[in-house]
N, C-alpha and C positions, 0 to 999 in steps of 0.2 A: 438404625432407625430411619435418619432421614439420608437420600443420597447426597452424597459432596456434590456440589456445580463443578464441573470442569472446569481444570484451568486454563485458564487463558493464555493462550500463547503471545510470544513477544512479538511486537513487529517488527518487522525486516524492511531496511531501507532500501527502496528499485535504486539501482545508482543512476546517477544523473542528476539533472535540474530539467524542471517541465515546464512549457508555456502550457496554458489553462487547453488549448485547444488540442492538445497533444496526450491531454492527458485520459480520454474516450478510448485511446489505443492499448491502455494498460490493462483494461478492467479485465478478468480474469473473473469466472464462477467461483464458488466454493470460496471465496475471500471477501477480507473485508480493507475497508483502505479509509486510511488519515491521511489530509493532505495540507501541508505547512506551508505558508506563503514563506521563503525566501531571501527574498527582493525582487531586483528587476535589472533586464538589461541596458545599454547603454540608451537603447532608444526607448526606455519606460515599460517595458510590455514587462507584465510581474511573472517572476519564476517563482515555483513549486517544487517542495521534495514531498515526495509521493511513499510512504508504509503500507505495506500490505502485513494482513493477519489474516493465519488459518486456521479453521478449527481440526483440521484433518491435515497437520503438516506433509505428513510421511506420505499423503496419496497427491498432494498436487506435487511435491518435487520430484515424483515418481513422471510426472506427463510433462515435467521440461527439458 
């Protein structure tokens, strides 16, 4: 009767840690992204780990 919502896919952690200005390099179409403060490094600048989710897995790991 009614359609099921799609499931949600899990996010995938980029590996790494990101400083906030490094993190414009990631963005990718077709995705969505959570981004978690960290900490920070010795000299205070705060690091990020950066998730990405996609609703069409199977066609972006097809383009990396």
């Amino acid at each position: 009767m009614f359609d099921e919502p799609e499931p949600r896919a899990e996010p995938v952690r980029l590996p790494g840690l990101y400083r906030a200005w490094e993190i414009g390099c990631l963005i990718e179409t077709e995705r969505r992204y959570s981004v978690e403060g960290v900490g920070a490094t010795l000299d205070g600048a705060p690091l990020f780990a950066v998730y990405a989710i996609t609703h069409d897995a199977d066609r972006v790991e097809d383009q990396t």
